[in-house]
C-alpha positions in Angstrom: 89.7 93.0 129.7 92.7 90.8 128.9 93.0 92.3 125.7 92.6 95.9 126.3 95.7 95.5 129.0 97.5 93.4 126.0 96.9 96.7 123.9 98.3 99.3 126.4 101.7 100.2 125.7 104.4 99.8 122.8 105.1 97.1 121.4 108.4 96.9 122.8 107.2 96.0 126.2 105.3 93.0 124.8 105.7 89.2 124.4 108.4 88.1 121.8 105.0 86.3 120.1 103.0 89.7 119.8 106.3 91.8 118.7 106.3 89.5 115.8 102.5 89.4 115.2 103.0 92.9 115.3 106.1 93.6 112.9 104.6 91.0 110.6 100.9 92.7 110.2 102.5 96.0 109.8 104.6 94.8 106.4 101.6 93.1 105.4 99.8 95.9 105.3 102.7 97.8 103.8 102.6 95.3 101.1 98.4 95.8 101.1 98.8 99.9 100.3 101.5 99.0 97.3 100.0 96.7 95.5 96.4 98.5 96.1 98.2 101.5 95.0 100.1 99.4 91.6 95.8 98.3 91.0 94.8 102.0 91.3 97.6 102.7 88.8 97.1 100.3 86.3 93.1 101.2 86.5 93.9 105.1 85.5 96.2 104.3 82.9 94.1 101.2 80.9 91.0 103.8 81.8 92.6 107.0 80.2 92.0 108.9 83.5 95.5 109.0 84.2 96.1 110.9 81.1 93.2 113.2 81.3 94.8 114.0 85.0 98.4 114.5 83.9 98.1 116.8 80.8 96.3 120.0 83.1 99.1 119.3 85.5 102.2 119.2 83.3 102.1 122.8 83.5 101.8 122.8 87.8 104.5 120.5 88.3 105.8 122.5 91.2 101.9 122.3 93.0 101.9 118.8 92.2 105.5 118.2 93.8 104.2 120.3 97.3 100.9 118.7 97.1 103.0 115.1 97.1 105.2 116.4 99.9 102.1 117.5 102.0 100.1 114.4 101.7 103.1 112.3 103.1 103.6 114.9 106.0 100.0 114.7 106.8 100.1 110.8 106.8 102.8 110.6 108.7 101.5 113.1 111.4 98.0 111.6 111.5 99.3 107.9 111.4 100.6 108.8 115.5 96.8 109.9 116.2 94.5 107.5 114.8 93.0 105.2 117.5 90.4 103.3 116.4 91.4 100.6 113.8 88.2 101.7 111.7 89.6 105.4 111.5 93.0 103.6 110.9 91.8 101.8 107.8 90.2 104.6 106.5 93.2 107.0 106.9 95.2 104.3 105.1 93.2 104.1 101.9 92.3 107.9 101.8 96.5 108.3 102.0 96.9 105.0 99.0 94.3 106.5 97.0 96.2 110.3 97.1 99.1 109.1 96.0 97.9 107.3 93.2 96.3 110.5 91.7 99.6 112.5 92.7 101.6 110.3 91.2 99.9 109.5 88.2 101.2 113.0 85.8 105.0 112.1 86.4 104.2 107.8 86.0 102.3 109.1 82.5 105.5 111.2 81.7 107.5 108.5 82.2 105.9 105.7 80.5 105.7 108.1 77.6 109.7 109.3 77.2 111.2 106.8 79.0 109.5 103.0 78.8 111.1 101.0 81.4 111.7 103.5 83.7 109.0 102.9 86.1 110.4 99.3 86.5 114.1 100.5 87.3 112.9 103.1 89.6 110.8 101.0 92.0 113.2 98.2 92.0 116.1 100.6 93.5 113.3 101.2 95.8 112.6 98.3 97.0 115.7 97.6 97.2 116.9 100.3 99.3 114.2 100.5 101.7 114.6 96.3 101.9 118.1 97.6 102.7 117.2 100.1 106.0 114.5 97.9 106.9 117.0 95.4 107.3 119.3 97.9 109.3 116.8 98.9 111.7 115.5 95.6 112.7 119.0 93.8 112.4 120.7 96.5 115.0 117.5 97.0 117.2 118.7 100.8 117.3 116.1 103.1 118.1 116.1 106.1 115.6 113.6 108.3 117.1 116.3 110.7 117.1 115.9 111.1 113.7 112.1 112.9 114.6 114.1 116.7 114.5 116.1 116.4 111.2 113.3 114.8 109.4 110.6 117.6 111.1 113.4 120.5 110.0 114.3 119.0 106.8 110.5 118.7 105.5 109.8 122.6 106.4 113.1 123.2 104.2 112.3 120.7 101.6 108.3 122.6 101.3 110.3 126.4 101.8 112.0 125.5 98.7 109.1 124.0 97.1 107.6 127.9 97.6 110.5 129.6 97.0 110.8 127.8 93.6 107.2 128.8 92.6 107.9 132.2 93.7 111.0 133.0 91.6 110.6 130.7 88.8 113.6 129.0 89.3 114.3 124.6 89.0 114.7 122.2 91.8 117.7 119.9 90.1 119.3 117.2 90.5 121.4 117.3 93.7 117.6 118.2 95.3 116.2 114.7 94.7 119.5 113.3 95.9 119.1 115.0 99.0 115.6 113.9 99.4 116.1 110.3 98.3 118.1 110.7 101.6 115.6 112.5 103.8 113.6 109.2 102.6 115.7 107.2 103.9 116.1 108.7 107.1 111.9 108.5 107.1 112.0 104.6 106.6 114.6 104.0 109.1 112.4 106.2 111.7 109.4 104.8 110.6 110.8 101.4 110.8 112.4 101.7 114.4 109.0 103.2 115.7 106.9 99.8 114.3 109.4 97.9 116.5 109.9 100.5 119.3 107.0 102.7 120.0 103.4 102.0 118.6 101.0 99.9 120.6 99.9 97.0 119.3 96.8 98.1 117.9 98.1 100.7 115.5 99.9 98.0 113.0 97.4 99.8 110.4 98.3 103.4 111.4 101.9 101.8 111.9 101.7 101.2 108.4 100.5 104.0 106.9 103.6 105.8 108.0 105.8 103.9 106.7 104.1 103.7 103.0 103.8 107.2 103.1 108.0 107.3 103.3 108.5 104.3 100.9 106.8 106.5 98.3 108.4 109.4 99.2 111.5 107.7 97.9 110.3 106.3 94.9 109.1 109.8 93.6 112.5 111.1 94.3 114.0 108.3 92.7 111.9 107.8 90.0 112.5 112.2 89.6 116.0 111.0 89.3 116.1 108.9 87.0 114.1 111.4 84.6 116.5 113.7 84.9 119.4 111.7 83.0 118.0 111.9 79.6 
């Protein structure tokens, strides 16, 4: 009984002790799905899968690029659902094991025209998201405000995703920019609602967001820096 009471609201009405316990398990995991996600990665490429997967797609890059945006959505809407820590788990490595397959026709471009790439790409990532991690715990804000703009700016982000398949025309440059910062925005929401509004036994689900968001920016990031050469 003690611990279904210790379970019952957010975290932010808890015990300094299980705030921690909390915030700590949750970037644990977050850690969990990234280097799960790197072992899936390195598993396609030294199989030849990831090849076999990228050359059909190379001509679909636009599906791929909704399909990516559609999986994250979908994670981060079902991460604010899942109850049971079984469903939780299984959510999170259906989500890790997506993204690996999404990602892998662009991560097999890349390795192929531009060595080194990969490696610059996810350590701006890291870096940045180190950076609004930091932001949202060091000021305690709470950026559940941010819940609109994000909702808005993914339907706009997928309506151009359509309307570029429709009339043939290229999403450039200045549209990873923009969602590089719609990613940002995602981490600092996602971040503020680990320390804000989840209950303490949805670290997992907790977690699954915010992967979901950190790889949202390294796509667009990573789509970035392709598009210098």
């Amino acid at each position: 009984m003690q611990e279904q009471v210790h379970y019952a609201g957010p975290v932010a009405g808890a015990s300094v002790e299980d705030r921690s316990d909390f915030i700590w398990k949750c970037y644990a995991h977050v850690v969990g799905g990234i280097l799960a996600f790197a072992g899936i990665e390195a598993y396609l490429f030294s199989s030849g899968i990831a090849e076999r997967i990228a050359v059909p797609l190379l001509n679909n890059w636009l599906l791929v690029l909704g399909a990516f945006m559609l999986v994250g959505w979908g994670a981060s809407h079902v991460a604010h659902r899942l109850e049971s820590t079984a469903a939780q788990y299984a959510g999170y490595a259906l989500l890790v094991f997506a993204e690996a397959i999404i990602f892998a026709p662009m991560l097999f471009v890349a390795m192929i025209k531009q060595p080194g790439i990969i490696e610059s790409a996810a350590g701006v990532t890291v870096l940045g998201c180190v950076g609004l991690i930091a932001t949202a715990m060091i000021t305690r804000k709470d950026f559940s405000f941010l819940r609109g703009m994000l909702v808005w700016g993914g339907m706009l982000a997928l309506g151009g995703i359509v309307a570029s398949l429709i009339f043939g025309f290229q999403l450039g440059t200045w549209f990873s920019v923009g969602m590089i910062g719609f990613a940002g925005a995602a981490v600092l929401y996602d971040t503020s609602n680990i320390m804000h509004h989840y209950p303490q036994n949805r670290y997992v689900a907790a977690s699954m967001a915010l992967f979901a968001s950190i790889a949202l920016m390294f796509w667009y990031v990573l789509r970035l820096f392709m598009s210098r050469d």
